[in-house]
matplotlib code that plots the C-alpha trace (Angstrom):
import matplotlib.pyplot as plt

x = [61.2, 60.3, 62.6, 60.3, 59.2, 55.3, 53.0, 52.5, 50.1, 49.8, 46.7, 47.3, 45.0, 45.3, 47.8, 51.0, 52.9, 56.1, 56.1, 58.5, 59.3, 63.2, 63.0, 66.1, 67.4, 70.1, 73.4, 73.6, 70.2, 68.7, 65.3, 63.8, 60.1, 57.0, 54.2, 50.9, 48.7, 49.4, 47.7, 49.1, 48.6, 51.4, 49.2, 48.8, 52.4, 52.1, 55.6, 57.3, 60.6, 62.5, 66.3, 68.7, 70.6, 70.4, 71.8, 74.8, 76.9, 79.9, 80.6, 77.4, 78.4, 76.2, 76.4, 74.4, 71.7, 71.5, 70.3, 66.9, 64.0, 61.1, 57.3, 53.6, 50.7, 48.0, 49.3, 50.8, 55.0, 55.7, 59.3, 60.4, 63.6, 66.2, 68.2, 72.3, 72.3, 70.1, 68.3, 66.3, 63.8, 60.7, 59.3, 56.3, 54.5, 50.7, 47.9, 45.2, 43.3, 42.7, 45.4, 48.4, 50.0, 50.8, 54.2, 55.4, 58.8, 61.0, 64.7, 67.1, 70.4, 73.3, 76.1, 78.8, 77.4, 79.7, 78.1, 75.5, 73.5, 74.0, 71.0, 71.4, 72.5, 75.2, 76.7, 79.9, 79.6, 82.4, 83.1, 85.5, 86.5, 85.8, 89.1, 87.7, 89.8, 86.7, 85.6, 83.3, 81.3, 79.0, 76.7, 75.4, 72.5, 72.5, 75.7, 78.0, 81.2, 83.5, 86.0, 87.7, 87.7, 89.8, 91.7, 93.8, 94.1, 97.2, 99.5, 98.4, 96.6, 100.6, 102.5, 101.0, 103.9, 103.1, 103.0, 103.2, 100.8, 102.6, 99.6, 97.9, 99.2, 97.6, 100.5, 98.5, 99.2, 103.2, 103.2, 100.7, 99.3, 96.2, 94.1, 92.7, 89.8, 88.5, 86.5, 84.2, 81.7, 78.7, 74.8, 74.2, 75.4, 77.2, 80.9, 82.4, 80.8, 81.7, 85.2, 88.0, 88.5, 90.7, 92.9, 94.0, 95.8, 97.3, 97.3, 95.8, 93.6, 93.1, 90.7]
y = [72.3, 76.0, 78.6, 81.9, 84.0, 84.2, 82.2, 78.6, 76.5, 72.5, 70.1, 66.8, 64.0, 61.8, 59.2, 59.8, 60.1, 62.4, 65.2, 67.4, 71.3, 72.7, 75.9, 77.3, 81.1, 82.9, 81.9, 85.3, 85.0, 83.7, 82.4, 83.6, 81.5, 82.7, 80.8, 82.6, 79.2, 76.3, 73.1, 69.7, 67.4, 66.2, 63.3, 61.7, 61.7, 65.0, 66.4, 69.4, 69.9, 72.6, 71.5, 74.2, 74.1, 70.5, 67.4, 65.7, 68.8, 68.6, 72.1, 73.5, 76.1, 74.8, 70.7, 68.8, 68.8, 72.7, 72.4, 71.1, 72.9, 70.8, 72.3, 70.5, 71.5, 74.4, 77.6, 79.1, 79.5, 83.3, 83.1, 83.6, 81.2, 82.7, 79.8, 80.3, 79.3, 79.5, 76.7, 74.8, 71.8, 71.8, 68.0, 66.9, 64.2, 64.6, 62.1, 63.4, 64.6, 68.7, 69.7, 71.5, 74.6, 77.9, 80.1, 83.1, 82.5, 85.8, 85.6, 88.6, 89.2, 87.3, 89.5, 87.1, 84.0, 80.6, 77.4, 77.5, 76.2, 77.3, 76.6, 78.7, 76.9, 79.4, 82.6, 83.4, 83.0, 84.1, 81.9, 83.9, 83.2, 87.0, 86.9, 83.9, 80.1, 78.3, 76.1, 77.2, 75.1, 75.8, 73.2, 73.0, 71.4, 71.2, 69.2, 72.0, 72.9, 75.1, 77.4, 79.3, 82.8, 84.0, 82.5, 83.4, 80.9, 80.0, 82.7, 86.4, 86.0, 84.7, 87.3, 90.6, 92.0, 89.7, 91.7, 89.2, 86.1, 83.0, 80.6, 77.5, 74.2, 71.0, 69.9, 72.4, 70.1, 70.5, 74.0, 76.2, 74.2, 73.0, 75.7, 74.8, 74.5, 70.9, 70.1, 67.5, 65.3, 63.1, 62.2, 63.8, 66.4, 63.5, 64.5, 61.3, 59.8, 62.6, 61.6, 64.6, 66.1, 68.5, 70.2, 73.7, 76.6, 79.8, 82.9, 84.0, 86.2, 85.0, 81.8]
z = [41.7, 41.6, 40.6, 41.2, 44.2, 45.1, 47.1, 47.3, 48.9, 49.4, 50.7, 51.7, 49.6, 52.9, 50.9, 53.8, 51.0, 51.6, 49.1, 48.4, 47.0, 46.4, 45.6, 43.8, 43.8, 41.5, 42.6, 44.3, 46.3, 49.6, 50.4, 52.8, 53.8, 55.5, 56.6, 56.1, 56.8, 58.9, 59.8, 60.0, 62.9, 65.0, 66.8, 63.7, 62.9, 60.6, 60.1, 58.0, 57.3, 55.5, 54.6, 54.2, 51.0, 49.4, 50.7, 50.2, 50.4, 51.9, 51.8, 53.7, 56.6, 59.5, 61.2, 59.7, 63.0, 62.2, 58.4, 59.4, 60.7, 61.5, 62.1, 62.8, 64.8, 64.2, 65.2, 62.4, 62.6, 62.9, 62.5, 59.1, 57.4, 55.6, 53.9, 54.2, 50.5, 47.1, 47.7, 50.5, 50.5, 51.9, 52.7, 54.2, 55.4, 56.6, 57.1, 57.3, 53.8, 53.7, 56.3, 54.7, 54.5, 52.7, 52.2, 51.1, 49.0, 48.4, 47.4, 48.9, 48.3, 49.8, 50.2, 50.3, 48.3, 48.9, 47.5, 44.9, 42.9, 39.5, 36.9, 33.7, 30.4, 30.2, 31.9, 34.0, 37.3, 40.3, 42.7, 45.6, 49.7, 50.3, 52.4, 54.3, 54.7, 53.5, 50.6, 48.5, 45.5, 42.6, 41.5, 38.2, 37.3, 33.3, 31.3, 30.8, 28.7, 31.4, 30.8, 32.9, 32.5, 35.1, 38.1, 40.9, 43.8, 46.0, 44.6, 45.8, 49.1, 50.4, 48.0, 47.8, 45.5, 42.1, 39.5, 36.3, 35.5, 35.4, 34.8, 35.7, 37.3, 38.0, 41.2, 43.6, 46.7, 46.8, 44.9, 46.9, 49.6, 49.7, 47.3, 44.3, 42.0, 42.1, 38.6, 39.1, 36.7, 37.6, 38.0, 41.4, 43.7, 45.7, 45.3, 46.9, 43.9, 41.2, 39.6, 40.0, 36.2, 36.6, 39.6, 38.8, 40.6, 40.0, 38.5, 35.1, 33.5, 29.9, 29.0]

ax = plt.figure().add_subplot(projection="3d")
ax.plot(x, y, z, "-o")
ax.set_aspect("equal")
plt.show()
């Protein structure tokens, strides 16, 4: 796991075994990869793949046949990857001892960041649709206490005209449709496995 630009280089020690690399931005941040040496041997079954964002998530705004980029051969990829989120895996597999590769990581901004990743032991984060009918998550890594600074979902974006705060509800399915924060627990970043903690909607502005 590597949380820092810079370059980054791997030889293989001829084992097969599959070795991987996730490399984690700021919440706010892409990745964008370039491959400045390349040499792993697709006759011998030599394969690289870089995942974007991680897996399991159920929130991730490409199909699942579009988050994976695979890469083998000699010739050196020209094309550099921008990730759609703050993290991506890179995972290889190559046979042959002394083949490998090398990148150059740099993280750039993501105007309009979505799902994330979130590994700080403590901050305030924003977590927003920018207009759009999506879902959007934040991951964090480390056991947390949340609180929840601020919130405003499923009462302006239908009526412009509130004025006053009238604060939070946990009934968000019959009173506002279907947004709402989803607070979830667990051991992974499966969410069919995390149990729902909280459901929350509305409008306030105090913790």
């Amino acid at each position: 796991m590597e949380s820092l630009p810079g370059d980054m280089s791997f030889k293989a020690d001829g084992s097969g075994a599959v070795c991987g690399l996730y490399i984690i931005a700021k919440p706010e941040e892409l990745i964008e990869i370039e491959f400045t040496s390349f040499d792993i041997d697709c006759e011998q079954g030599g394969l690289l793949a870089i995942v974007d964002g991680w897996e399991l998530n159920d929130d991730h705004p490409l199909p699942i046949e579009e988050q994976y980029r695979t890469y083998c051969g000699v010739k050196t990829p020209t094309k550099r990857y921008i990730s759609s989120q703050n993290v991506a895996l890179i995972q290889n597999r190559i046979l042959k001892p002394g083949q490998g590769f090398s990148i150059r990581v740099k993280f750039i901004k993501n105007p309009q960041p979505c799902n994330a990743v979130y590994m700080a032991d403590t901050g305030i984060y924003t977590l927003k649709n920018y207009g759009n009918r999506r879902n959007c998550t934040l991951a964090i890594i480390f056991p947390e206490v949340v609180q929840l600074v601020a919130v405003d979902v499923g009462v302006t974006a239908e009526r412009k005209s509130i004025e006053a705060e009238f604060g939070l509800m946990n009934k968000c399915e019959t009173n506002s449709g279907s947004d709402m924060i989803e607070v979830m627990g667990g051991y992974g970043f499966d969410t069919q496995l995390m149990p729902r903690n909280h459901v929350i909607c509305g409008l306030q502005s105090t913790p």
